[in-house]
C-alpha positions as CSV (number, residue, x, y, z in Angstrom):
1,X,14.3,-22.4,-4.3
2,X,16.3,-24.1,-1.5
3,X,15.7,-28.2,-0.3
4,X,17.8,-28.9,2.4
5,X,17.7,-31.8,5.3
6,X,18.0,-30.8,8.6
7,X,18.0,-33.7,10.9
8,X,14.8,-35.4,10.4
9,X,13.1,-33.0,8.2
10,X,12.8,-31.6,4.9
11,X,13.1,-27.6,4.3
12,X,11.9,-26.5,1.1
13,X,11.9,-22.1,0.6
14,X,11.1,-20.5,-2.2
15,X,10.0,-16.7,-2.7
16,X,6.3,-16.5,-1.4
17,X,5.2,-14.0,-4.0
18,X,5.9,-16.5,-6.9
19,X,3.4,-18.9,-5.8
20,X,-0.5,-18.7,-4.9
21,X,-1.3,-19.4,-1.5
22,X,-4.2,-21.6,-2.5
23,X,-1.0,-23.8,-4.7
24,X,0.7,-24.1,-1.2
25,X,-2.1,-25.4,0.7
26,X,-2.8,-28.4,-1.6
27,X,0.5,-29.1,-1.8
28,X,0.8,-29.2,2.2
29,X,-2.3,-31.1,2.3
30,X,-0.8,-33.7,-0.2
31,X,2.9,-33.7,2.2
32,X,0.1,-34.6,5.2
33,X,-1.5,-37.7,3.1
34,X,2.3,-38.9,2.0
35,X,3.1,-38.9,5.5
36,X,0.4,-40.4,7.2
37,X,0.2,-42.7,4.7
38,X,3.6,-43.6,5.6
39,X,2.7,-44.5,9.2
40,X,-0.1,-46.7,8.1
41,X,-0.3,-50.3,9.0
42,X,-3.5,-51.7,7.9
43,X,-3.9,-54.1,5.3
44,X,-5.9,-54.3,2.2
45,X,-8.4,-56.7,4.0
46,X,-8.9,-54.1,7.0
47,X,-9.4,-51.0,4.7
48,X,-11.9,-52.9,2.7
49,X,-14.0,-53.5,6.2
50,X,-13.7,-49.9,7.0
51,X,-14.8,-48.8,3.7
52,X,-18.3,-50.9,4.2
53,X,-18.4,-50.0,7.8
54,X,-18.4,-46.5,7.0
55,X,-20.8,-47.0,3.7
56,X,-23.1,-48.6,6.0
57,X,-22.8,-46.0,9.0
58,X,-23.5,-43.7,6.0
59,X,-26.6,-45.4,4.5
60,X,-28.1,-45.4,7.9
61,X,-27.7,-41.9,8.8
62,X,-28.8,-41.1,5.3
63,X,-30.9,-43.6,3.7
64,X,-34.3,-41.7,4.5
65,X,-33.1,-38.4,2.2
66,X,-33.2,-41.3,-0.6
67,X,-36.1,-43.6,0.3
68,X,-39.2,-42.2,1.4
């Protein structure tokens, strides 16, 4: 396996036919999270207000597969 910098980036390369493809896709989707994490902004108080938002856009879409 090589790490190396190059500018602004991170190289990793390793030999392809030691890992499963499937292993490589979560670990790309978990480098995605870390960096958009990284660019976040929001507070804890905003996030909170998205969360209900989006519960509540949720429940009214959905509520009537529950209640009848």
């Amino acid at each position: 396996m090589v790490i190396e910098r190059q500018n602004q980036d991170i190289v990793i390369r390793f030999n392809a036919s030691l890992v499963d493809m499937e292993e490589v896709q979560k670990l790309t989707s978990y480098f995605r999270f870390l960096e958009s994490n990284a660019k976040n902004q929001g507070t804890e108080e905003e996030a909170t207000q998205l969360a209900q938002d989006v519960h509540k856009d949720w429940w009214k879409k959905n509520r009537s597969r529950f209640i009848k």
